[in-house]
C-alpha atoms as one frame of an Amber mdcrd trajectory, in Angstrom:
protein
   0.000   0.000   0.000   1.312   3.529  -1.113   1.967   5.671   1.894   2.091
   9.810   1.482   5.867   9.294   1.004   5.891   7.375  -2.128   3.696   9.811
  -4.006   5.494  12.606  -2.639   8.352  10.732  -4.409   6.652   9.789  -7.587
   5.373  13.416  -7.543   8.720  15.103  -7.759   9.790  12.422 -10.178   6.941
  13.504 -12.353   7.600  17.151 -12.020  10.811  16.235 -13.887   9.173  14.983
 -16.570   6.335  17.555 -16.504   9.079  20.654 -16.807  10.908  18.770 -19.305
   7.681  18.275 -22.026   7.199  21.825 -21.052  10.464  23.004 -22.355  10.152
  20.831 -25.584   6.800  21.322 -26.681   5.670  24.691 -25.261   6.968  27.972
 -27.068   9.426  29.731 -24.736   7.300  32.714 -25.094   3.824  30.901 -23.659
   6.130  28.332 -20.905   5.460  31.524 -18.111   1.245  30.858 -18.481   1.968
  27.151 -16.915   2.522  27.918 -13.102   4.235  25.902 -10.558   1.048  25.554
  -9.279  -0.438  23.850 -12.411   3.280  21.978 -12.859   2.882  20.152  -9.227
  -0.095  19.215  -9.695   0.118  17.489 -12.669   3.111  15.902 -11.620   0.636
  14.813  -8.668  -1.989  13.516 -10.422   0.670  11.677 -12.863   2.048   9.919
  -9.532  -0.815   9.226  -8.009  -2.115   6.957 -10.916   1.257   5.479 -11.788
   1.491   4.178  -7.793  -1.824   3.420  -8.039  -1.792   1.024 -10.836   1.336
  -0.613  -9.065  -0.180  -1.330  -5.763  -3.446  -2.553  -7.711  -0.922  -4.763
  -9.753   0.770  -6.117  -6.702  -2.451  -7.047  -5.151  -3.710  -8.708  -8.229
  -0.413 -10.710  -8.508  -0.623 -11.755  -4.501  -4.048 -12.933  -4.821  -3.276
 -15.149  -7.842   0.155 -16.691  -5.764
């Protein structure tokens, strides 16, 4: 089970990613009208269903061991 931790973690993992599209496929001149704000949570939501999916993978496997 995912604890506040881990998506804190897969959040700032995301954010990576997030900032990095951002840079490649946003004109420099519009990148300012994407806040932090909008950037974290993103990056939140991102994490949130990655770990998600995981743990509901995990317990799938377990219950088929």
């Amino acid at each position: 089970m995912a604890t506040a931790r881990d998506y804190e973690t897969g959040a700032i993992a995301a954010l990576t990613v997030v900032n990095a599209d951002i840079a490649k496929d946003v004109p420099s001149f519009f990148q300012g009208e994407i806040s932090s704000a909008q950037r974290q949570q993103i990056a939140a939501e991102v994490a949130k269903a990655v770990i998600d999916a995981v743990d509901k993978d995990r317990a799938l496997q377990a219950s088929q061991s």
